[in-house]
C-alpha positions as a printed Julia matrix, in Angstrom:
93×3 Matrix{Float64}:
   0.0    0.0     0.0
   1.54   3.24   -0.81
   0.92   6.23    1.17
  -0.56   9.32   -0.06
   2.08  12.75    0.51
   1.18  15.62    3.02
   0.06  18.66    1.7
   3.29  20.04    2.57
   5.3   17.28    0.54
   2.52  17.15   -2.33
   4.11  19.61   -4.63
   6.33  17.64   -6.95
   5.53  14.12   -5.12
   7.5   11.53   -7.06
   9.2   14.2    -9.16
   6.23  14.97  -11.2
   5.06  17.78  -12.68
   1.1   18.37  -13.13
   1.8   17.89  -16.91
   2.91  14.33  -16.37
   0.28  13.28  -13.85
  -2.58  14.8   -16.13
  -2.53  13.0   -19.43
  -2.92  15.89  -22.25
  -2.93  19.15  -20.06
  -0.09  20.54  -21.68
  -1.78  20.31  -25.14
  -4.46  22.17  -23.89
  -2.61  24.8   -22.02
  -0.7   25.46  -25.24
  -3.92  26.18  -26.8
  -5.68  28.07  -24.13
  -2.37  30.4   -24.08
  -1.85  30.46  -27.83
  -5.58  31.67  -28.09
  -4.53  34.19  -25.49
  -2.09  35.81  -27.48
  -4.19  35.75  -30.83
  -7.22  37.92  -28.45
  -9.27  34.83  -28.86
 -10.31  35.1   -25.11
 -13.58  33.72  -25.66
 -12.29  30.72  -26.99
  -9.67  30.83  -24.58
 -12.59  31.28  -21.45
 -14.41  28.46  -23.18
 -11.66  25.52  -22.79
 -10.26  26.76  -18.98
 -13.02  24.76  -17.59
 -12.16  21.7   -19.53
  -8.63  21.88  -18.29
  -9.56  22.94  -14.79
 -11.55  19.83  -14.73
  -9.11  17.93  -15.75
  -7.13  18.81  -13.08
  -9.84  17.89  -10.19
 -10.85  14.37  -12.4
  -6.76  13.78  -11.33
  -6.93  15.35   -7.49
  -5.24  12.17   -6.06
  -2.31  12.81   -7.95
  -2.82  16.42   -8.68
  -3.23  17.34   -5.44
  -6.19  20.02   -6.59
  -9.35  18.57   -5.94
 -11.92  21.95   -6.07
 -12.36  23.81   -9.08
 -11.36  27.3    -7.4
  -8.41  26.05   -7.15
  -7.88  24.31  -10.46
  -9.66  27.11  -12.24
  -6.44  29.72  -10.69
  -4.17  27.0   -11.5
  -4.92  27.0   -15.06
  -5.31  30.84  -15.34
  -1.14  30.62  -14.26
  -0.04  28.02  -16.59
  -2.14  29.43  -19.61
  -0.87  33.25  -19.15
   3.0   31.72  -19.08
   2.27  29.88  -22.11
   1.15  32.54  -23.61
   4.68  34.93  -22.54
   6.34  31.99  -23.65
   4.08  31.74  -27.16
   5.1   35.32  -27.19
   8.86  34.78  -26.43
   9.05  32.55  -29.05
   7.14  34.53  -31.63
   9.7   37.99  -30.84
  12.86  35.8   -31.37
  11.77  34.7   -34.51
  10.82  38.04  -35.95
């Protein structure tokens, strides 16, 4: 029986990020923040809640299991994908 990490220890528990205990959340990150930086925000505010529930659907291993919290956690990773979409398109102009 394996044991189940303390809040405190939670954060990268077996050396995981979130984007390798929930299967496809990067790919839809990358979208979310892409659509961010095209001003497709209502795309973008349609497929947070997907990903946020994506998140909760994998609490045990996520450790986020309410959708506040998932929904904030989401918000972060799709607004650095987006400076990084960003980034990426400045260095290649």
């Amino acid at each position: 029986m394996t044991e189940h990490p303390t809040a405190r220890e939670a954060p990268w528990a077996g050396e995981q990020t979130l984007y390798d205990v929930v299967p496809h959340l990067d790919a839809l990150i990358e979208t979310i923040g892409r659509d961010l930086v095209l001003g497709e925000f209502a795309l973008a505010r349609d497929t947070v809640p997907a990903a946020a529930q994506m998140l909760v659907e994998q609490g045990e291993s996520s450790g986020i299991r309410d959708e506040a919290t998932a929904l904030l956690v989401v918000r972060a990773l799709a607004e650095a994908a987006a400076a990084t979409e960003r980034a990426t398109d400045a260095a290649g102009s």
